[in-house]
C-alpha positions as CSV (number, residue, x, y, z in Angstrom):
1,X,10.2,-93.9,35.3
2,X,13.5,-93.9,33.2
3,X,14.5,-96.6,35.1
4,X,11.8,-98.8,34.5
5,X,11.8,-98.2,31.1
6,X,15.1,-99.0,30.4
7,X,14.6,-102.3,32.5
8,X,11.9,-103.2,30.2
9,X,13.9,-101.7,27.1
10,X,16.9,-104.7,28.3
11,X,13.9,-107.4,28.6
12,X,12.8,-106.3,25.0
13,X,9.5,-105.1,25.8
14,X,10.0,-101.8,24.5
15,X,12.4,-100.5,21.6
16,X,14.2,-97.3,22.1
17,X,14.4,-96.8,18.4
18,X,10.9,-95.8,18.3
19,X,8.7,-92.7,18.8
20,X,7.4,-92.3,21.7
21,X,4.2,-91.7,20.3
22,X,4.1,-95.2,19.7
23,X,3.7,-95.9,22.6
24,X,1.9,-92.7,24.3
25,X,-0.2,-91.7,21.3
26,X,-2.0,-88.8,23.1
27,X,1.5,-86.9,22.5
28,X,0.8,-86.5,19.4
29,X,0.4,-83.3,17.6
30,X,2.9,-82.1,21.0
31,X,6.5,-81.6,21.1
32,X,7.5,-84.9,22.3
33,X,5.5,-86.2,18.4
34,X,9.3,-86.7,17.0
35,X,11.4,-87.7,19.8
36,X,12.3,-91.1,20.2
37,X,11.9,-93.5,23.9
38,X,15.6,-93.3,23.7
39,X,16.0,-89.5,23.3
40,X,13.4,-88.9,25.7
41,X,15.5,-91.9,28.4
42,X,18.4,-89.7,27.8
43,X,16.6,-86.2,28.4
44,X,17.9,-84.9,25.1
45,X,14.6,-83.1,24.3
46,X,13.4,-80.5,25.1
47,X,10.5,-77.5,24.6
48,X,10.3,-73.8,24.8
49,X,8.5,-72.5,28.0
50,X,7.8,-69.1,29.2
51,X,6.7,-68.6,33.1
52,X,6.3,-64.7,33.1
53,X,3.5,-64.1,35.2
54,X,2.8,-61.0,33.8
55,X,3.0,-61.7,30.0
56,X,-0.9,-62.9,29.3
57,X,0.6,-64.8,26.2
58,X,3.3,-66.9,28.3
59,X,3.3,-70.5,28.5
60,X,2.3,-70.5,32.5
């Protein structure tokens, strides 16, 4: 998927100075509402996640 977005980001189909919400608008309201196409391309975001199976109030 990264690659193909930054095949069309070098086409100019999409701007990696935009928020990705932009262009996926159901991520708004999420943790991805801020990040830009180029932050999320470069994996430089990121959101807290808990997998404790026994902790009724983790993420999982």
């Amino acid at each position: 998927m990264r690659t193909l977005a930054a095949a069309l980001v070098h086409e100019g189909v999409l701007e990696d100075s935009k928020a990705l919400v932009h262009y996926v608008p159901e991520l708004r309201g999420s943790a991805f509402e801020d990040a830009t196409l180029r932050q999320v391309m470069d994996m430089q975001t990121g959101l807290y996640y808990s997998e404790v199976y026994e902790d009724k109030r983790s993420s999982f």
